[in-house]
N, C-alpha and C positions, 0 to 999 in steps of 0.2 A: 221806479225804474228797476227793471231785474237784472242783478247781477249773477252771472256762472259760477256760484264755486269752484274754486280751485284760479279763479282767473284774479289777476292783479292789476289796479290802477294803474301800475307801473308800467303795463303795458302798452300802455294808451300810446296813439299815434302822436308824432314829435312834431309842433311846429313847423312850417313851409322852411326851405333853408337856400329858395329863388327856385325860380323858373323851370332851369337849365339842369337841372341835377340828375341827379343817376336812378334810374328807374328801383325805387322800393326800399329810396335810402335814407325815411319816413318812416317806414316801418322800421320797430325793434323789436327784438326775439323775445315771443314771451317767454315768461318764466311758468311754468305747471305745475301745481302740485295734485299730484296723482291720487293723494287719500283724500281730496278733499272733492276731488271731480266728481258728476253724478257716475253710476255705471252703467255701462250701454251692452246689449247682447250682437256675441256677432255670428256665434257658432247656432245653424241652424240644420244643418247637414243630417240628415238619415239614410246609411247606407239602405239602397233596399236589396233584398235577397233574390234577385233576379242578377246581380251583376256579378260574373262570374269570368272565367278563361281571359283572366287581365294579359297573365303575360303575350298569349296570341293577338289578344286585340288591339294591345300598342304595338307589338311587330306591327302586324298588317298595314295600319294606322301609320307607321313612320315616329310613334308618340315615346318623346323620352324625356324622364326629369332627374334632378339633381334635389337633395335637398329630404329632411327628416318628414315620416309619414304622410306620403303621398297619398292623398283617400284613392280609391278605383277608379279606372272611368266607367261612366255607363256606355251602354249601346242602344237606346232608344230614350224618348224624353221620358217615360213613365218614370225611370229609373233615376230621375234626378232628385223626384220626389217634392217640386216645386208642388208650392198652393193652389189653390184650384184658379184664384184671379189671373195666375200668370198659366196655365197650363190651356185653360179656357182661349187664351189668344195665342197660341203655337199652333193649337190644333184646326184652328182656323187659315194657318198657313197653308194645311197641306202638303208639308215636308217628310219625310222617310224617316229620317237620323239626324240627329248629331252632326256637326262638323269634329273634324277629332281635338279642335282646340277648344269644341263648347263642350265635349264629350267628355276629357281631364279638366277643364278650367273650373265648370260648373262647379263639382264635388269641391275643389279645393276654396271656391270664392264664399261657397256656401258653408264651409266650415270656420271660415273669419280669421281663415290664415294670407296674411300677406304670400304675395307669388309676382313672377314675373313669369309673363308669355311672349315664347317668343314664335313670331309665325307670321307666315306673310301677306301682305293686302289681299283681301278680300276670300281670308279664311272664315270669318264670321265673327272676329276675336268682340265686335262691338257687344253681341248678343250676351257675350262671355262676361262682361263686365257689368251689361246696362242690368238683366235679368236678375240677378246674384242683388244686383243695387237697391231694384226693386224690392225684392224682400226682405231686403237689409232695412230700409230706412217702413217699411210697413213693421218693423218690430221697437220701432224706438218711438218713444211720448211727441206727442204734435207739436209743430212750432208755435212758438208764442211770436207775438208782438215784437218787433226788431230781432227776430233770428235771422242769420242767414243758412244755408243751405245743410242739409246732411251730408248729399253725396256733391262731389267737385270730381268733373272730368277737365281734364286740362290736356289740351292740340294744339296742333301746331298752326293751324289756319283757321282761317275763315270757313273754308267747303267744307273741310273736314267735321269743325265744331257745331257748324249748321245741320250735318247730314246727322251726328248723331245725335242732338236733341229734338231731329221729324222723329227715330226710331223711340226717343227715351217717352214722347209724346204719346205715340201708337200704344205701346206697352206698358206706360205708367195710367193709361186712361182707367182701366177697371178699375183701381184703387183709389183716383183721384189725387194722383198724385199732378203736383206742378214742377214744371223745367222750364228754365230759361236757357239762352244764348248770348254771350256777352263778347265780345269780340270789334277790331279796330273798325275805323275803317264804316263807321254806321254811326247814326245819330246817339249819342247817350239818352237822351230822354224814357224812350219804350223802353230802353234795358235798364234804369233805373226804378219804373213803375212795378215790373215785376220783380224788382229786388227787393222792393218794399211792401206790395202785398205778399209776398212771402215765396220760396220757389223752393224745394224738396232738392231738387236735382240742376246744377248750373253746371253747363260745360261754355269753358270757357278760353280764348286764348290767354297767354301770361300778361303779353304787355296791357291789354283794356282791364283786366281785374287789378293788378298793381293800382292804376289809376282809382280803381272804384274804393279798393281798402284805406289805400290813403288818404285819400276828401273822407274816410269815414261812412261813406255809403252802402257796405257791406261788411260782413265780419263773417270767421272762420270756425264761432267757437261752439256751433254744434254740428261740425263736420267729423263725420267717424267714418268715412267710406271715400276712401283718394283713389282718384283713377288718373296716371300717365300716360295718355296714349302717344303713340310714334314716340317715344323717349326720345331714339337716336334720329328723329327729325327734326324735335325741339332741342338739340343740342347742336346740329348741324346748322341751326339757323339764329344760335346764340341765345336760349332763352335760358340759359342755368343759371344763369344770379339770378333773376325773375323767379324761378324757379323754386330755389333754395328759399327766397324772403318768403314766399307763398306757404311753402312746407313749412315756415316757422310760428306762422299765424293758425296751426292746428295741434292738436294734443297729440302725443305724442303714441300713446295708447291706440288711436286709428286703426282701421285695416285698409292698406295700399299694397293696387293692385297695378303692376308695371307690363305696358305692352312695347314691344318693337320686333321690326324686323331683322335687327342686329342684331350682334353681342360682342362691342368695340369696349375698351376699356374704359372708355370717359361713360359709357353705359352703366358699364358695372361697378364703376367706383356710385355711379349717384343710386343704386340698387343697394350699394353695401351703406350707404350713409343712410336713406331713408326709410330699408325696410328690416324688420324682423325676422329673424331662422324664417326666410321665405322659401320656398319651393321654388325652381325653376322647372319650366314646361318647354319642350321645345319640340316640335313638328316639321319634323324635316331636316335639312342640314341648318348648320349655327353660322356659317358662309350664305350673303344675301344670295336668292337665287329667285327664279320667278316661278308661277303659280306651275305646279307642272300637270295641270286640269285644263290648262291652255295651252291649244296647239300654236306653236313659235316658226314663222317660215321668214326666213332669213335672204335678203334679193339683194348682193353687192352688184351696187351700180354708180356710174359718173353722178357728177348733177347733175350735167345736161340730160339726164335719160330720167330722173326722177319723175320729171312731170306727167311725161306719155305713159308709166308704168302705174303711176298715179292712177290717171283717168280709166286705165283699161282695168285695173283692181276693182274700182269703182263701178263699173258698168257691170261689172260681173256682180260684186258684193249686192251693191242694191236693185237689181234684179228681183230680190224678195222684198217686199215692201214693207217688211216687217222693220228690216235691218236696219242698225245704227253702226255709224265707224267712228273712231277719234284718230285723227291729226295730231300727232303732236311732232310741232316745228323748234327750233332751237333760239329764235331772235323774239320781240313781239311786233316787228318790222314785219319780219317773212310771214307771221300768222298773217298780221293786217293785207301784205300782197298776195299770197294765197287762198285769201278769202274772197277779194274784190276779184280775181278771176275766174274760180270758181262759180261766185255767184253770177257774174257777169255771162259764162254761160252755159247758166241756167243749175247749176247745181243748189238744191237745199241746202249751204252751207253757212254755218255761222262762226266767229271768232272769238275768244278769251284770253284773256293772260291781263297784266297787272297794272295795266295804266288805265282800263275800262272801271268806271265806277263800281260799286257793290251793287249798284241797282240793276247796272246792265250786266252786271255777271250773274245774277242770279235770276235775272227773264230768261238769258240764252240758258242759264241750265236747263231751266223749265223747261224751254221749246226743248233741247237735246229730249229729256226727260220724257217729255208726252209724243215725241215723232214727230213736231211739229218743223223741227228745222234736226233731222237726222245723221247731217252731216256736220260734226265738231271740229275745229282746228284748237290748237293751245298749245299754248307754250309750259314751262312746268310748271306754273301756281295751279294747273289742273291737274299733274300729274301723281297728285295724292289726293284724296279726300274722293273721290268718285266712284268711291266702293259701291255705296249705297244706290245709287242710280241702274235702272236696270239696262244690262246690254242693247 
């Protein structure tokens, strides 16, 4: 049986202690001894000499940080200086640039310094994290037999954790690398099988991994690459003990990379406990605001005028048959009755929110996703995680 250096029996999972108990109160903190741990490389980073006129290009950019030797950002992807496995699949995007969060993130993630970004849905922060991951766990010895993962992303949902391991898939495929998704709310079986033939990269929600460390099913301890995404979502929705137990079942030495669209103090207090002289990135104002790449048309109206202003939006919007809209309603009563009317007459429309199983939440993605049912209603369990899907 192979044991971790540096790791302690002591740290073994405690006995059941009933049913009912407090999520990850099984787990106890290990203890690390750091000279005894293998060592991992994280700094991989080459400026290249193309990046220049920094300070203009975070003006322009809106890009500002806090925090000791911020590397440069680049302005094109040549300049980030990725491997050719990962450069090979950007260039097949057919993208220009950078977003300005992949543009500073990159340099920093790739030099193996903990950071925290902060910026808003659907900046590109996923790329900023999965990419950097990618060649972080391509530099570190192959899993053996009962490892669990290198890199851990941890979100706050379902959509969310789901959208980014399609993306960690797409982009870990040249190297072969494997990901999983572990998350409530779905069978444990399949997410046990790939925890066992072995998975590279696991994103995952808090409460189903808790589950999976405790029975013993997985373990933390050649995890060197933590990713927090939506921090101030998984704290808004109560998962910081969960949290905290998870952060304890990893060495300490790590590089963790913190995303949110905040920067509320219960943020920055879990920033100042679980990261190192990190870097703070921030694009755009530190007051939540919305993407300003999206035009915002603002129509105060009764309720009773909602509906007709609805339909005439509609006639116009999909008019191009390209288009997709989303609905988002405030009850999952009101989705479910603005749905059955809708379709009733005759609109492509379909409904979400949190009382519909994971199965039938994730066909109506699909349909949204492929144009097959264009018109989305939801309530807020969709109102995060839909980065990933195209308009």
């Amino acid at each position: 049986v192979y044991k971790m250096p540096g790791y302690s029996d002591r740290d073994r999972v405690l006995p059941s202690r009933g049913k009912f108990g407090n999520p990850g109160e099984r787990l106890r903190k290990k203890q690390w001894n750091l000279d005894e741990l293998p060592k991992f490389e994280k700094n991989f980073y080459q400026q290249h000499p193309d990046v220049s006129q920094v300070e203009n290009y975070r003006r322009a950019k809106t890009i500002t940080f806090k925090g000791r030797e911020c590397p440069n950002p680049i302005a094109k992807f040549h300049e980030a200086s990725f491997p050719s496995y990962v450069m090979d699949v950007i260039n097949k995007q057919n993208w220009t640039e950078p977003t300005p969060i992949q543009a500073q993130g990159w340099p920093l993630a790739l030099s193996g310094k903990d950071m925290v970004g902060i910026a808003q849905t659907g900046s590109g922060k996923t790329l900023s994290y999965l990419l950097p991951a990618i060649v972080h766990i391509n530099h570190q010895p192959f899993l053996e037999r009962g490892d669990g993962p290198i890199c851990l992303v941890l979100a706050p949902t379902r959509e969310l954790a789901q959208q980014v391991q399609q993306v960690a898939a797409e982009y870990g495929r040249a190297s072969r690398l494997k990901s999983t998704c572990i998350y409530g709310g779905a069978p444990k079986g399949p997410q046990l099988r790939d925890l066992e033939r072995g998975v590279e990269i696991c994103i995952a929600t808090p409460g189903r991994l808790i589950d999976f460390l405790e029975a013993g099913k997985t373990n933390l301890r050649r995890c060197t690459y933590l990713v927090l995404d939506e921090a101030d979502r998984m704290l808004d929705m109560g998962f910081e003990p969960q949290i905290r137990k998870i952060v304890d079942q990893i060495r300490p030495d790590r590089q963790t990379l913190m995303w949110s669209a905040t920067w509320p103090k219960e943020v920055r207090q879990l920033a100042e406990d679980f990261l190192k002289e990190y870097v703070q990135i921030n694009v755009g104002a530190l007051q939540l605001s919305a993407n300003h790449n999206i035009l915002q048309i603002v129509d105060v109206c009764n309720d009773g005028e909602k509906e007709n202003k609805l339909i005439r939006l509609l006639e116009e919007i999909m008019s191009e048959k390209e288009n997709k809209t989303i609905i988002f309603v405030e009850t999952k009563r009101r989705c479910d009755d603005l749905t059955r009317r809708m379709r009733r007459d005759g609109w492509p429309a379909m409904g979400i929110h949190g009382d519909k199983s994971q199965q039938e939440r994730d066909w109506v993605l699909n349909e949204f996703k492929y144009g097959k049912a264009p018109i989305l209603i939801a309530t807020d369990v969709a109102s995060r995680g839909l980065g990933q899907y195209p308009p």
